[in-house]
C-alpha positions as a Python dict, from the first residue, in 0.01 Angstrom:
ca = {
    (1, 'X'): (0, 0, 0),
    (2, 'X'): (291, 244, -92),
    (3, 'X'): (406, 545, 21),
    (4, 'X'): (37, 561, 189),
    (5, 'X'): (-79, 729, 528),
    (6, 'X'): (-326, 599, 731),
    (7, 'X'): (-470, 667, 1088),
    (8, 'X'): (-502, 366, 1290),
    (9, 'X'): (-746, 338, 1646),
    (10, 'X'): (-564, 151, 1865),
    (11, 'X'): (-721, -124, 2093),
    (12, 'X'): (-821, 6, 2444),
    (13, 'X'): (-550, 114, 2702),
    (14, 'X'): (-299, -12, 2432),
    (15, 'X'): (41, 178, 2505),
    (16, 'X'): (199, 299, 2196),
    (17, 'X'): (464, 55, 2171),
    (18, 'X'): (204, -203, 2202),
    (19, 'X'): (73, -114, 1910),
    (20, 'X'): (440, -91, 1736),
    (21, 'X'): (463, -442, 1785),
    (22, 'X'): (178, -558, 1645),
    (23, 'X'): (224, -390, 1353),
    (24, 'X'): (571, -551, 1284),
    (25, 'X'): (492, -875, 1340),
    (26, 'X'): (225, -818, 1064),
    (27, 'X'): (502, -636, 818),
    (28, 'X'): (760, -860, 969),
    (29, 'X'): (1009, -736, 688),
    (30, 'X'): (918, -354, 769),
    (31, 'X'): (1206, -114, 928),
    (32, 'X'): (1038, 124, 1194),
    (33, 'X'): (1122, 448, 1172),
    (34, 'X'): (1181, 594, 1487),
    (35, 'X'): (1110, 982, 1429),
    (36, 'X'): (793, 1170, 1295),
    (37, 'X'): (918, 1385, 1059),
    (38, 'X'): (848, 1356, 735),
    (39, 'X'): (1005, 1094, 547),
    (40, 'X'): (1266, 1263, 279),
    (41, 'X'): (1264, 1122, -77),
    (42, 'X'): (1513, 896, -96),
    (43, 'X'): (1272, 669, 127),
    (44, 'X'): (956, 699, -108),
    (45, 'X'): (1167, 570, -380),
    (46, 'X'): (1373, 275, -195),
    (47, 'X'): (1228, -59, -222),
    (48, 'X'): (1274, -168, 89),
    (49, 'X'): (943, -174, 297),
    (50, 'X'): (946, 158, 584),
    (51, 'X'): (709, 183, 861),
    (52, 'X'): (637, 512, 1013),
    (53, 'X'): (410, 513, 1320),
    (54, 'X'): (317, 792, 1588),
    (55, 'X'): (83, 913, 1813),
    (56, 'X'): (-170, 1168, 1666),
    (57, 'X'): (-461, 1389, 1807),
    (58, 'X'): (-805, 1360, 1750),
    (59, 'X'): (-991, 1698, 1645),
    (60, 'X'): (-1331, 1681, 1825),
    (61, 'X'): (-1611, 1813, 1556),
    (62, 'X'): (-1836, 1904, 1835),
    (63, 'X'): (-1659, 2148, 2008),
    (64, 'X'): (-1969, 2328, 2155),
    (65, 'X'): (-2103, 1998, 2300),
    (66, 'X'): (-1733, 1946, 2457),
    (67, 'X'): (-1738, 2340, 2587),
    (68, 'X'): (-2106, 2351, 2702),
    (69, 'X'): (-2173, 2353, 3111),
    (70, 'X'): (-2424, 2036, 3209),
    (71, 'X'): (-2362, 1823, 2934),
    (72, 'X'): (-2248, 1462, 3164),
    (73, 'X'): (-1845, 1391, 3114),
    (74, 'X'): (-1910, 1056, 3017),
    (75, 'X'): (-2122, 1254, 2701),
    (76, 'X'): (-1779, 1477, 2645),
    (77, 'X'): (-1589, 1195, 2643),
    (78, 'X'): (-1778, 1019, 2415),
    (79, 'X'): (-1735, 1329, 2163),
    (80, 'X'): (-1342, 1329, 2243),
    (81, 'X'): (-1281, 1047, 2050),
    (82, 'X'): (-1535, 960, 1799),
    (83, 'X'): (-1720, 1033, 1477),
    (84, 'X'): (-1358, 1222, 1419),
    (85, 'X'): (-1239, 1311, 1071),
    (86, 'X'): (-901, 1533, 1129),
    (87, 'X'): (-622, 1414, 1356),
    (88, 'X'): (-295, 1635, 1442),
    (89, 'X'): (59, 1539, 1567),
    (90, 'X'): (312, 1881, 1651),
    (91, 'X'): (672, 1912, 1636),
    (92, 'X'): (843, 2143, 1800),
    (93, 'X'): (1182, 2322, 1732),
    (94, 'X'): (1372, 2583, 1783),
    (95, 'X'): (1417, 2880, 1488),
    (96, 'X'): (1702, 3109, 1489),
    (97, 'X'): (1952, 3127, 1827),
    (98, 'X'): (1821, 2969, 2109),
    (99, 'X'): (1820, 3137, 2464),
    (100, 'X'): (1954, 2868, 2710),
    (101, 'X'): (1768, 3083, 2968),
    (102, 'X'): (1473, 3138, 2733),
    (103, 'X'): (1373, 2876, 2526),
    (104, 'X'): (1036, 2978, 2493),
    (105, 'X'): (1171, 3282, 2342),
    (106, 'X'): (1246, 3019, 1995),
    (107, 'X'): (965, 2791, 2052),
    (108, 'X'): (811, 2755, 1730),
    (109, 'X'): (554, 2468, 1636),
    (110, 'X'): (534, 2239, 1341),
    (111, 'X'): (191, 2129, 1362),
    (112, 'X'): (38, 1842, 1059),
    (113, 'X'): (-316, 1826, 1045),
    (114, 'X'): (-424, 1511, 865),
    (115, 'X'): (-789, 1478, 714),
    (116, 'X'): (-923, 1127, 681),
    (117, 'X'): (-1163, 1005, 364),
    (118, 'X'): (-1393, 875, 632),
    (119, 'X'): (-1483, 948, 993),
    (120, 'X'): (-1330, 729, 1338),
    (121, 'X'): (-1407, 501, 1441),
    (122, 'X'): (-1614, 341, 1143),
    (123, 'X'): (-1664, -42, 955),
    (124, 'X'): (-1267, -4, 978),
    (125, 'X'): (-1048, 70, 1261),
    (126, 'X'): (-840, 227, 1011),
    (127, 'X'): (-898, 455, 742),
    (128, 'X'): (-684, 670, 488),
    (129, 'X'): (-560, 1033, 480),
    (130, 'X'): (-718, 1219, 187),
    (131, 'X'): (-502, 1543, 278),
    (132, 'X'): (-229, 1675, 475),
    (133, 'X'): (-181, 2056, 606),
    (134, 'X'): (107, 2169, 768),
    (135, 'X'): (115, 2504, 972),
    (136, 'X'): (369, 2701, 1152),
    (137, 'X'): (338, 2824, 1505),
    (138, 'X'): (540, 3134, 1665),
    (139, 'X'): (670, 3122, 1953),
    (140, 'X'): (371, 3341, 2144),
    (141, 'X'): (72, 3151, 1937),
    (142, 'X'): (263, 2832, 2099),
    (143, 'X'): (221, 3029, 2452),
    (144, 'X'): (-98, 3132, 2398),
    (145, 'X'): (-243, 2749, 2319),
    (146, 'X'): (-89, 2603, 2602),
    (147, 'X'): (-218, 2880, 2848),
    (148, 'X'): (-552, 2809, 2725),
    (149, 'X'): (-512, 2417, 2753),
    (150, 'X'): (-413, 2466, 3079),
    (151, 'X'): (-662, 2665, 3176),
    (152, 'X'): (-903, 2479, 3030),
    (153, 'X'): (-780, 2156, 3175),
    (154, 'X'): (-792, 2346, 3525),
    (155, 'X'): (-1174, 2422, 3516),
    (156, 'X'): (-1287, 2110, 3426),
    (157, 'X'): (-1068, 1952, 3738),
    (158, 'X'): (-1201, 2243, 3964),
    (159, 'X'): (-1573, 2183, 3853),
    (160, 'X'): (-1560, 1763, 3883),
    (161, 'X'): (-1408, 1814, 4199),
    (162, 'X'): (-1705, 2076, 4294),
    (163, 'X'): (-1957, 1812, 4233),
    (164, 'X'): (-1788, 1540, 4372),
    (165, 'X'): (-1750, 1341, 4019),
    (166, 'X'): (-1393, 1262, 4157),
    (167, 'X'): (-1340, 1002, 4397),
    (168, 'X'): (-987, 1103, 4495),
    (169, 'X'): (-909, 1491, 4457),
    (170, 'X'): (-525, 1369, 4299),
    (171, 'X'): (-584, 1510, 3979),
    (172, 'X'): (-650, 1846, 4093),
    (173, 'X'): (-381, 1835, 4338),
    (174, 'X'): (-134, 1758, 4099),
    (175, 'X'): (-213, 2013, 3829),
    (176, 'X'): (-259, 2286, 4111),
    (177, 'X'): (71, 2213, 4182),
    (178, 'X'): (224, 2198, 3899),
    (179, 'X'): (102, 2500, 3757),
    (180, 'X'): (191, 2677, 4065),
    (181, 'X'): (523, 2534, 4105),
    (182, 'X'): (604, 2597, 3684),
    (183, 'X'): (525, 2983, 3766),
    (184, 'X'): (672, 2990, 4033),
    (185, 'X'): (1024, 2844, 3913),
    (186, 'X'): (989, 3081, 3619),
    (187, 'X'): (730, 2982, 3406),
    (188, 'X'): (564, 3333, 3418),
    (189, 'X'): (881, 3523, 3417),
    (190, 'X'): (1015, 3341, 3097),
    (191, 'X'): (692, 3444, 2917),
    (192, 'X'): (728, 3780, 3051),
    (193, 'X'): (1108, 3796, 2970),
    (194, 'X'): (991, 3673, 2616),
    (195, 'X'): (694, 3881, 2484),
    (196, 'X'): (630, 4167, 2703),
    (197, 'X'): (988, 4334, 2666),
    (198, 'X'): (993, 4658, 2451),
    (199, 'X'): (1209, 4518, 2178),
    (200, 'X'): (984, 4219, 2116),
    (201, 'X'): (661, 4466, 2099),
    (202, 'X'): (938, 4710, 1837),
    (203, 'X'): (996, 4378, 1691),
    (204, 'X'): (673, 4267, 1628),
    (205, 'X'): (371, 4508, 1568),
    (206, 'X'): (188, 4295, 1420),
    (207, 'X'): (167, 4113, 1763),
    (208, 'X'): (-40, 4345, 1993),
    (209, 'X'): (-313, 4192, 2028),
    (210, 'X'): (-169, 3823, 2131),
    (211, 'X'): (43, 3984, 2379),
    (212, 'X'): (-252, 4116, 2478),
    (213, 'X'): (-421, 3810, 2515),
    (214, 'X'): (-129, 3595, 2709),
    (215, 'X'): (-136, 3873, 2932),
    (216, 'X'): (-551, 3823, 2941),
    (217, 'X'): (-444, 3425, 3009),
    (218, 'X'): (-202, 3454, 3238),
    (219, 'X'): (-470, 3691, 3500),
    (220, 'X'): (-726, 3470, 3393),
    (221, 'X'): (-503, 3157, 3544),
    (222, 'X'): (-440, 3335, 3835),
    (223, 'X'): (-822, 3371, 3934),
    (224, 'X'): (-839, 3038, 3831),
    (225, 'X'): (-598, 2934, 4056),
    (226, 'X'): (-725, 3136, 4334),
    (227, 'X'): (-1087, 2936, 4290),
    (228, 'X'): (-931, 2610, 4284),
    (229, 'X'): (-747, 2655, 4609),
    (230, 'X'): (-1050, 2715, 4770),
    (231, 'X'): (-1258, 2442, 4650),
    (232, 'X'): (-930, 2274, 4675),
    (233, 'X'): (-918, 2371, 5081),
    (234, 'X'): (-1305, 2217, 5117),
    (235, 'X'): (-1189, 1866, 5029),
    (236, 'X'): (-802, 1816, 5091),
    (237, 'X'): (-796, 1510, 5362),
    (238, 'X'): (-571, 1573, 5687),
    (239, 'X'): (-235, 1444, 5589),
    (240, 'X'): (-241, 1670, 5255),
    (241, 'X'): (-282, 2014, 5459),
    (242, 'X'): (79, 2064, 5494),
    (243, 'X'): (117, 2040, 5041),
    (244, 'X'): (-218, 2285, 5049),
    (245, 'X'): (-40, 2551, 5260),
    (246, 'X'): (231, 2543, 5057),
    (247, 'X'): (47, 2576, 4709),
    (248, 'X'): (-125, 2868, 4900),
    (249, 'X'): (217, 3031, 5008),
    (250, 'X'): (337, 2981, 4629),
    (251, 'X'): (44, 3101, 4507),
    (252, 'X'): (84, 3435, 4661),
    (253, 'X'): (438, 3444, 4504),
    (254, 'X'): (307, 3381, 4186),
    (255, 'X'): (42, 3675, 4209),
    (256, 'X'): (307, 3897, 4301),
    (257, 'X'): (536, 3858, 4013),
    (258, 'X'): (235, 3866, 3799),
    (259, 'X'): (250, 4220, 3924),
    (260, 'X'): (-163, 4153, 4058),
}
């Protein structure tokens, strides 16, 4: 099919190259395309055969099932990946100068949202787009999202680990620490630097109330944080108390040059 766009489920555990493969020995005159952006015109018109594939997003439809306390993970997970009709992929790049000690400052967001004529998986593993939308993302909306990701990604960590629906406590370890260890080496700062200055707020009046809510975010994470080092401090085995007291020592860093 020409100049067509389709999403594809993958089998199980199959790694992205994986699934590259396969697809060129089936088009085994195809030339992959190694980027995601979109394909300029000189392509849609060549006769040669062009294969474009990346890794897309599902769009849950049942977001309240996914945010609702009590519902069983194996339930959320369930509604992570099926009976899904829109898919996204971002791209992100830089707009105007870019601050090599800010980059967040230029951060902006490509992201492609890509509507299906039928829902995931169905009769067909694969099924066409119907519609594309495309949608740009400043530089603070970009902040904003991936505070509330995290966030989001924290609590559900904290709250398997709370009742003991994670064998190991890795997982919570490692995002403790790396959200501690990002603000600490300037992850908080740079946001700071970027959007709470006076001539970003001159700048942009229209902004108030986002800056307003990364600030809302970034307190949140904190008591976050603060929760998740104590449940964290219940179940970390012997030979892990030495990382713990250091998350804790960061931690209080971290508070500090969130001005808390």
């Amino acid at each position: 099919a020409q100049n067509k766009e389709f999403v594809c489920r993958g089998h199980d555990y199959e790694r992205l190259e994986a699934f590259q493969q396969r697809m060129l020995n089936e088009f085994p005159h195809a030339i992959a395309m190694q980027h995601a952006n979109q394909p300029d015109e000189t392509i849609f018109q060549a006769e040669a055969q062009y294969l474009q594939i990346y890794a897309v997003t599902p769009i849950p439809e049942n977001q309240e099932v996914l945010q609702r306390d009590g519902i069983p993970n194996n339930i959320k997970s369930f509604y992570k990946v099926n009976h899904i009709w829109r898919f996204r992929y971002d791209r992100p790049f830089h707009k105007g100068t870019k601050d090599k000690e800010n980059e967040f400052k230029s951060l902006w967001v490509e992201r492609t949202t890509l509507i299906l004529v039928q829902s995931l998986p169905g009769i067909s593993r694969w099924f066409e787009v119907e519609k594309r939308e495309v949608v740009e993302m400043s530089p603070l909306e970009n902040a904003i999202e991936v505070l509330e990701n995290k966030n989001q990604q924290l609590r559900t960590l904290i709250s398997q680990c709370q009742t003991r629906q994670m064998q190991n406590i890795n997982p919570l370890t490692m995002c403790l620490n790396g959200v501690i260890d990002a603000a600490v080496n300037g992850g908080v700062a740079r946001y700071q630097e970027a959007f709470f200055v006076k001539e970003y707020i001159l700048n942009h009046p229209e902004d108030g109330e986002k800056i307003t809510r990364l600030r809302e975010l970034m307190l949140e994470q904190a008591q976050i944080l603060e929760f998740g080092l104590a449940v964290h401090e219940k179940v970390v085995p012997q030979d892990m108390r030495p990382l713990h007291k250091k998350l804790v020592d960061q931690f209080f860093v971290m508070k500090s040059s969130l001005g808390i």
